[in-house]
C-alpha positions as CSV (number, residue, x, y, z in Angstrom):
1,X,0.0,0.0,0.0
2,X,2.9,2.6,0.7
3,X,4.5,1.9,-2.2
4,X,1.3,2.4,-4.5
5,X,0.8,5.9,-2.3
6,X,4.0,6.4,-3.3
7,X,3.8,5.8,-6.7
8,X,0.2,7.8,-7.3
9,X,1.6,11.0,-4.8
10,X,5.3,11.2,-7.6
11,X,3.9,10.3,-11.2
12,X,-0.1,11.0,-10.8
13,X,-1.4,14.5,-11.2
14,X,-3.5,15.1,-7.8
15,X,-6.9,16.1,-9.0
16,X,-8.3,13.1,-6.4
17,X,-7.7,12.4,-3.0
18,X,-8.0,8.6,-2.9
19,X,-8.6,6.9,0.2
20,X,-8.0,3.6,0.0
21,X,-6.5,0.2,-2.2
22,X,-8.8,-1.8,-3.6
23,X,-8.0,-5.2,-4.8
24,X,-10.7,-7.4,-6.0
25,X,-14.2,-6.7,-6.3
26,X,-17.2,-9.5,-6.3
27,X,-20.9,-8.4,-6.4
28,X,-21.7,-5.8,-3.8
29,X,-18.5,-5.9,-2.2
30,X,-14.9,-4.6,-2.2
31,X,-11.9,-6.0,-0.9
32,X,-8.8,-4.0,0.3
33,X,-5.2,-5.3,0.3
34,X,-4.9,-6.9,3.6
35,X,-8.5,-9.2,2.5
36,X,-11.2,-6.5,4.7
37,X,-14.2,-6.6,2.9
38,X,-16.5,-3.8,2.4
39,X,-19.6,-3.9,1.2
40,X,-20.4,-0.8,-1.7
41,X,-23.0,1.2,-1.9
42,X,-20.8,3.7,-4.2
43,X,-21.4,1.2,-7.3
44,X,-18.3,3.5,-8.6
45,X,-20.7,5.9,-8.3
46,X,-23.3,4.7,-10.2
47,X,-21.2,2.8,-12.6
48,X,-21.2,-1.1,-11.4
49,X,-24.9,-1.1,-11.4
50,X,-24.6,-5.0,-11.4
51,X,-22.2,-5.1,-9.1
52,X,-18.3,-5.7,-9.7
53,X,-17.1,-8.3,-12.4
54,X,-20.6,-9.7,-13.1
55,X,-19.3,-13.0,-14.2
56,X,-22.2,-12.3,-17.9
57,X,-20.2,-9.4,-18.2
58,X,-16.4,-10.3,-17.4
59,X,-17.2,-13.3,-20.5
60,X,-18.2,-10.7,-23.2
61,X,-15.5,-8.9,-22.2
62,X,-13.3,-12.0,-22.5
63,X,-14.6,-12.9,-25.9
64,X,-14.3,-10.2,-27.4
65,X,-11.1,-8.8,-26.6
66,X,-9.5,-11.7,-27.8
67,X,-11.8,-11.2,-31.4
68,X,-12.0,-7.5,-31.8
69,X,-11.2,-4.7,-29.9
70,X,-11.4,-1.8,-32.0
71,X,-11.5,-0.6,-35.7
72,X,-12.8,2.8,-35.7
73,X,-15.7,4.3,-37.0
74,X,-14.4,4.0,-40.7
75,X,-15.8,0.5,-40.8
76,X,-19.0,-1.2,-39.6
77,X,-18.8,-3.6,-36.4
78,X,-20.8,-6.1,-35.7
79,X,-22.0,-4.9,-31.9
80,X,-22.9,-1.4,-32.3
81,X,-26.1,-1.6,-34.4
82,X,-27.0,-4.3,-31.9
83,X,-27.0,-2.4,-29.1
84,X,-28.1,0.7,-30.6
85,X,-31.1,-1.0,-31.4
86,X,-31.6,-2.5,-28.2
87,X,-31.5,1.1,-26.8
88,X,-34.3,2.4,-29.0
89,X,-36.1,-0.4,-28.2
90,X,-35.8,0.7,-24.5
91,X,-36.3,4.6,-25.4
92,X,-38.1,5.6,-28.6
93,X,-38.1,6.0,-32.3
94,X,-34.7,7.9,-33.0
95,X,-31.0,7.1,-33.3
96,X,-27.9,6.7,-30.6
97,X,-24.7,8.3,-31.3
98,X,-21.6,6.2,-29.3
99,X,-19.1,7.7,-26.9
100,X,-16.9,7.0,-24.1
101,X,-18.0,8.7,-21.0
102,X,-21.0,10.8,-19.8
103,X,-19.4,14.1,-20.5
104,X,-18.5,13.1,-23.8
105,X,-22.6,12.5,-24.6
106,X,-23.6,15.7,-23.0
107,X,-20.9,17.7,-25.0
108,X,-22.6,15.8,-28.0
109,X,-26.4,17.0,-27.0
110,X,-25.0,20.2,-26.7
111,X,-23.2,20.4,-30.1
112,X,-26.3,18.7,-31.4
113,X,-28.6,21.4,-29.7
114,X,-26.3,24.5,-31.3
115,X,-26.4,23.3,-34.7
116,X,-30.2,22.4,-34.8
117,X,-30.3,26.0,-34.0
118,X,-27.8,27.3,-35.7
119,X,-29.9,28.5,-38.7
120,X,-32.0,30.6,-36.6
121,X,-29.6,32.1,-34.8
122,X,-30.2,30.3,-31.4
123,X,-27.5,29.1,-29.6
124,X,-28.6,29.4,-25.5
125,X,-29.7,26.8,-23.7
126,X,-31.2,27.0,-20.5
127,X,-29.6,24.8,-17.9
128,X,-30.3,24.6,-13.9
129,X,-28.7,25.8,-10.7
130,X,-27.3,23.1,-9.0
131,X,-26.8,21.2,-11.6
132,X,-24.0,18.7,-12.5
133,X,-23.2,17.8,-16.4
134,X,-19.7,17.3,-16.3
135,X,-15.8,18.2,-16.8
136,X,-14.9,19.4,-20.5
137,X,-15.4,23.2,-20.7
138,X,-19.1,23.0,-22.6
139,X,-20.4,20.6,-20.1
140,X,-18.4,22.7,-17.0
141,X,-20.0,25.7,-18.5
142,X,-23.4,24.2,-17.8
143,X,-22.9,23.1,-14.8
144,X,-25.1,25.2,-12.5
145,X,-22.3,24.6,-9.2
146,X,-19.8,27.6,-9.5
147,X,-17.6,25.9,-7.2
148,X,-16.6,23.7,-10.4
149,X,-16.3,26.2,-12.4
150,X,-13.7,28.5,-10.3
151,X,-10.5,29.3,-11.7
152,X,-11.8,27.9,-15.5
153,X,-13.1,31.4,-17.2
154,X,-14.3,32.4,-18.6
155,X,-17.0,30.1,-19.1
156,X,-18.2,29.1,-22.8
157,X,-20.8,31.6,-23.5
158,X,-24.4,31.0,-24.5
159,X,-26.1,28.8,-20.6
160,X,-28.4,30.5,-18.4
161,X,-29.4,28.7,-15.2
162,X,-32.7,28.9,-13.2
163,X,-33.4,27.3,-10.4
164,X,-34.9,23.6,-10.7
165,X,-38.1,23.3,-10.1
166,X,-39.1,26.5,-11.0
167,X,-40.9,26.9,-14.2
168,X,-41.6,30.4,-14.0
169,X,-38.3,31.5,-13.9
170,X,-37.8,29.2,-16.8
171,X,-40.5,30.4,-18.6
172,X,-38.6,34.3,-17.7
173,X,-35.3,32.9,-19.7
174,X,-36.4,32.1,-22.0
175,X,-35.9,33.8,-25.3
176,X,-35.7,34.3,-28.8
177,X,-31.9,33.0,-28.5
178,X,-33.4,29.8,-27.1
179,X,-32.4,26.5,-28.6
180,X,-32.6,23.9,-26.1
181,X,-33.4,23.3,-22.0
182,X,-31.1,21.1,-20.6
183,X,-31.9,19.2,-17.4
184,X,-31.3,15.8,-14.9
185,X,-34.9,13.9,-14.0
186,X,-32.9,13.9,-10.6
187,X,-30.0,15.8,-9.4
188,X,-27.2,13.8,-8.8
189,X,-24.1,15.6,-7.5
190,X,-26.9,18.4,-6.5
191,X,-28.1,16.7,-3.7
192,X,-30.0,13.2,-5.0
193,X,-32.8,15.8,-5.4
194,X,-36.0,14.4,-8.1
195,X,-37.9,16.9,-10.6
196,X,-41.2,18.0,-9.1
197,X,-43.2,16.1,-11.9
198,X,-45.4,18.6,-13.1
199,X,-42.3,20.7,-13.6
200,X,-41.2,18.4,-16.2
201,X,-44.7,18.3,-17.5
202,X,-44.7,22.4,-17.7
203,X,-41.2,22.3,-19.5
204,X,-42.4,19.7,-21.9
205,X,-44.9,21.9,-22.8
206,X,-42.8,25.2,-23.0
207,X,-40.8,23.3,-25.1
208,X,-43.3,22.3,-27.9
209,X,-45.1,26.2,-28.2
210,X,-41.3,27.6,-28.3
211,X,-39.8,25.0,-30.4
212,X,-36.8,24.2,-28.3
213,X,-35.2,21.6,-27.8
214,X,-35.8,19.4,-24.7
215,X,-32.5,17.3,-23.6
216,X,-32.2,14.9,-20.3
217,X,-28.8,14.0,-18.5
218,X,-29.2,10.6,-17.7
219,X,-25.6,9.7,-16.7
220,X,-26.5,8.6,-13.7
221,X,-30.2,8.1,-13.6
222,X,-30.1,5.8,-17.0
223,X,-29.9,2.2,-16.9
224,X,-32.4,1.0,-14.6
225,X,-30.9,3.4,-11.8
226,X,-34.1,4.8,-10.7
227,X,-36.6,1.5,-11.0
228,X,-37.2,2.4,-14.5
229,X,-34.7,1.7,-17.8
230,X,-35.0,5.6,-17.9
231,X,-35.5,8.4,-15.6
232,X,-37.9,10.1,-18.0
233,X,-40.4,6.9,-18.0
234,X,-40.7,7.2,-14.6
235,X,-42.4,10.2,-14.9
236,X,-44.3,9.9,-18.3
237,X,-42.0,12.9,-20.1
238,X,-39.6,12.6,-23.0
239,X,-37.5,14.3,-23.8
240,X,-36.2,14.9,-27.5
241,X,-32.7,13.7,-26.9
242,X,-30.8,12.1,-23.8
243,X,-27.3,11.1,-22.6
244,X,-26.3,7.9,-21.2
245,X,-23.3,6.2,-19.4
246,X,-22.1,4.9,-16.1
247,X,-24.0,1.8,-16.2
248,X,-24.4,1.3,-19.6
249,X,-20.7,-0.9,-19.4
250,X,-21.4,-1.6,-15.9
251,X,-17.1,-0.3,-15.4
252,X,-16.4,-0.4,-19.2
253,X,-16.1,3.3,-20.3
254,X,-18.9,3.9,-22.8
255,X,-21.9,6.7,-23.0
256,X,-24.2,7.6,-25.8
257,X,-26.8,9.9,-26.7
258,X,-30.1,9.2,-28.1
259,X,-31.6,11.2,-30.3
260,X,-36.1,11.2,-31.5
261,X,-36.0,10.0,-35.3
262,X,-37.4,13.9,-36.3
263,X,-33.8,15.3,-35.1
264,X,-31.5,12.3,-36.3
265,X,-30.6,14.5,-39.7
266,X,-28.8,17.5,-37.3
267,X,-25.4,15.8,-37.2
268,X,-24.2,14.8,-40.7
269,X,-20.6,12.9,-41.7
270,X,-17.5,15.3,-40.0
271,X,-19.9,17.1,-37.9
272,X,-19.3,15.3,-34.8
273,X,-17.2,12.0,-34.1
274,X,-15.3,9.8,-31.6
275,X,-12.6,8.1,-32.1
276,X,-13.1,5.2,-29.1
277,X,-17.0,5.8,-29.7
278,X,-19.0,2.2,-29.7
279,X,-16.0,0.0,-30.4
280,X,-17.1,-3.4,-30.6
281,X,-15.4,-4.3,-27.4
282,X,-17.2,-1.6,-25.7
283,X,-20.5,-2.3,-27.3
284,X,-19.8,-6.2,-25.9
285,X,-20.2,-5.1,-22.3
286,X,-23.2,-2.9,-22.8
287,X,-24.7,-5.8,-24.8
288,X,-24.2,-8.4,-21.7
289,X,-25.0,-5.5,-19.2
290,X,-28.7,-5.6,-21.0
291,X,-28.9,-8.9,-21.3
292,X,-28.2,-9.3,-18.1
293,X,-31.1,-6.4,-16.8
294,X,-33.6,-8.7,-18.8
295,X,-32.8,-12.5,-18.0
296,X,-32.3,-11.3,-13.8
297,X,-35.1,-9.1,-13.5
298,X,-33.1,-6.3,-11.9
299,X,-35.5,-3.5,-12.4
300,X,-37.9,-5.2,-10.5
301,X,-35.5,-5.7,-7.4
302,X,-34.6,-2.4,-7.9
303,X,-37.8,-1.0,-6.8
304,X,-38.1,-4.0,-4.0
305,X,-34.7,-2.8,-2.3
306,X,-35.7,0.8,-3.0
307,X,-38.9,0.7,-1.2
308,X,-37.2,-1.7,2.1
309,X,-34.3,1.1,1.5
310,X,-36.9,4.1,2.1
311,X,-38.9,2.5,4.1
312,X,-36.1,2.0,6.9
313,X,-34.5,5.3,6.4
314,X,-37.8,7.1,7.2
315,X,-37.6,5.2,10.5
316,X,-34.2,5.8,10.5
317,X,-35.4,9.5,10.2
318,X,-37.4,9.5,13.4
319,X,-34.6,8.2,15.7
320,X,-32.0,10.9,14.6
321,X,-32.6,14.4,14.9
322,X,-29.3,15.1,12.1
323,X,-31.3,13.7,9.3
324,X,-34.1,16.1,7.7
325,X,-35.1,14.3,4.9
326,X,-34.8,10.9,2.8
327,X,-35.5,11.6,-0.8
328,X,-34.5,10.1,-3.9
329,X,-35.9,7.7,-6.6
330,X,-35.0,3.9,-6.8
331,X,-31.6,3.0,-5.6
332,X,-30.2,6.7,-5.7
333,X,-31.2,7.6,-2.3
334,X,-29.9,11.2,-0.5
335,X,-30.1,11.6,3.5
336,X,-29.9,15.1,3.6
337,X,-28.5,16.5,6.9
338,X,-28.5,19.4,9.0
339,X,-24.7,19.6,8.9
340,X,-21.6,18.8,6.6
341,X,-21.9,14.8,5.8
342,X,-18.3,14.0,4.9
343,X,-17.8,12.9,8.5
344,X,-21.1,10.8,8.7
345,X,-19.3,9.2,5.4
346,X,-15.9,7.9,6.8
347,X,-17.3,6.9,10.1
348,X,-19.6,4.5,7.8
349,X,-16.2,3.4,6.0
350,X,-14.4,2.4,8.5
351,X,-17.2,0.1,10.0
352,X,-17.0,-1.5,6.4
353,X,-19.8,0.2,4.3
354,X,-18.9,2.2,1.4
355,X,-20.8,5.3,0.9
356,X,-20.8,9.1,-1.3
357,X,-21.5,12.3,-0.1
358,X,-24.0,14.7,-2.6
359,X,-23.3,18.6,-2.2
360,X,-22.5,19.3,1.4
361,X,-24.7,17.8,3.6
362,X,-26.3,14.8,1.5
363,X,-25.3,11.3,2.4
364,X,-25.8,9.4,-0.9
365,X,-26.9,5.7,-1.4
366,X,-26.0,4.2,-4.7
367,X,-26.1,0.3,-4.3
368,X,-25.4,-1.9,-7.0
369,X,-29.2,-2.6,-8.4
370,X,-28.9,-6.6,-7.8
371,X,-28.2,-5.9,-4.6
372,X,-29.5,-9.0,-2.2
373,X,-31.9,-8.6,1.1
374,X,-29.4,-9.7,3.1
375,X,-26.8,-7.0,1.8
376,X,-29.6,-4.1,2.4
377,X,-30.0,-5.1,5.4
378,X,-26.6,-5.2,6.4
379,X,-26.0,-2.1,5.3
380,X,-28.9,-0.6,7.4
381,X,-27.7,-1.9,10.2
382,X,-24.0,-0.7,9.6
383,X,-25.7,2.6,8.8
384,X,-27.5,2.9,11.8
385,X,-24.4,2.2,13.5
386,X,-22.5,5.2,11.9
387,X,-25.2,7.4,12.5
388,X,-25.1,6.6,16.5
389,X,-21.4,7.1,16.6
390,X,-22.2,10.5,14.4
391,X,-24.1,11.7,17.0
392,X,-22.0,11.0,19.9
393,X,-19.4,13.6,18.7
């Protein structure tokens, strides 16, 4: 372990402060270098949605890294039309385009966005405080937390933010400059914090008399995160184009954005591209990560553990004055606090459960969606543990 600290602290740039060696992962838990298991409810942060090396998974990766691994977009491969048109069949009528992380897909909505409008001189889209859509400088410039932006101006031009929920200040922004509304179905790195379902309703409709375009980050909600394939099915609203990632390789870098069949002319040959984009190794783990969804049912134990998850924490609620609320959607559950929750979050890892914090004071829940009873309730009970040692100090 020193000599991997060692290592990272002389030849890796420090833009993270790791904690802690991982080994070996198996299911719902991690294992550290001296065997101490812990069990994860970070999923990577929403990444190993099936847990780590899902043995479906680790064989599709085996196969087809020793057929194929990559080619480029200059040639057809056999596993990107396949999953691309497993993901329409899980979406709507449209198109995917293939990338390699969730950034990478909402830089593409946004490039897709500017040159639908283009023509008509609209370029701004409205985005919303709080909000999280990534690192690049387009994605960073719509990211509605300053704190990520410090230090990085000056920002791209052409995002307004307004605060979620909010339609009429929405409604206020928006203008004849107007191309697009960009928006998560639940704040991740806000806070675990849902859209207010008429909301969404409203800025469908805003949408349709303005024509603008309406675009969902579903980084983290996609993939069966929230009890539903997709965020936006949850609550009956889609949306004219969406990202995806995280779970989509279930660890294997890959995103994509998917786009309805009315828009799918925008982006023409040497308009956009990716170079690692849907290689056919990377389309082989999202193919076994959907097959795998299917044949174990794992949408349907994610809304079983969610609602023993909520149920608990509600309880949990009343016996500790530090948490004010438990909200969330499926297995992406926040505990928001009435103080800073980092502290909450290391007490819980060194009693052996692995958790994230959300803004300040959000303790975040992001289990791996196979997750077993036994695991949940292990978890609780570690939980519960960490809270009563919280509130000691």
């Amino acid at each position: 372990m020193d000599n991997i600290k060692e290592l990272h602290k002389k030849y890796v740039l420090p833009t993270y402060a790791p904690e802690q060696l991982f080994v070996k992962g198996e299911g719902s838990w991690l294992f550290d270098e001296a065997g101490k298991k812990y069990l994860d409810f970070t999923s990577g942060i929403a990444v190993c949605a099936l847990g780590h090396c899902h043995p479906a998974i680790t064989e599709a990766i085996t196969r087809q890294a020793s057929k194929l691994v990559h080619i480029s977009n200059l040639y057809y491969n056999e596993n990107q039309p396949k999953l691309a048109e497993k993901l329409i069949k899980q979406s709507f009528h449209g198109k995917v385009f293939f990338a390699n992380s969730g950034a990478e897909a909402n830089e593409g909505m946004i490039k897709l966005a500017r040159k639908w409008g283009s023509n008509d001189g609209k370029f701004e889209i409205i985005a919303m405080e709080n909000s999280f859509h990534g690192r690049t400088l387009a994605t960073l410039a719509a990211t509605g937390r300053k704190k990520y932006r410090a230090g990085f101006a000056p920002d791209m031009p052409g995002f307004v933010f307004v605060p979620y929920n909010d339609i009429q200040a929405l409604k206020k922004a928006l203008n004849e400059k107007t191309c697009a509304i960009l928006l998560e179905p639940v704040q991740g790195e806000g806070g675990v914090l849902p859209a207010e379902k008429d909301f969404l309703n409203q800025v469908r409709k805003v949408c349709d008399e303005n024509k603008v375009l309406l675009m969902f980050d579903e980084v983290q909600t996609g993939i069966g995160r929230t009890g539903k394939f997709f965020a936006w099915q949850k609550y009956g609203v889609e949306p004219d184009l969406f990202s995806t990632a995280k779970a989509l390789g279930n660890g294997f870098p890959i995103g994509a954005f998917i786009v309805k069949h009315q828009y799918t002319s925008v982006l023409q040959p040497g308009t956009h591209a990716s170079t690692f984009g849907g290689t056919p190794l990377a389309c082989a783990a999202s193919l076994a990560v959907l097959g795998v969804i299917q044949e174990e049912d794992i949408l349907k134990n994610c809304n079983e553990k969610s609602k023993i998850l909520f149920d608990a924490l509600e309880k949990m609620k009343t016996k500790f004055n530090t948490i004010v609320e438990i909200r969330g959607m499926g297995l992406m559950i926040g505990i928001v606090l009435d103080q800073n929750a980092a502290p909450l979050r290391q007490i819980a890892a060194n009693l052996g459960l692995l958790l994230l914090t959300a803004g300040e004071n959000v303790l975040r829940l992001l289990p791996p969606l196979n997750v077993s009873s036994d695991e949940v309730n292990m978890a609780l009970n570690l939980l519960e543990q960490a809270f009563e040692e919280f509130t000691k100090n």
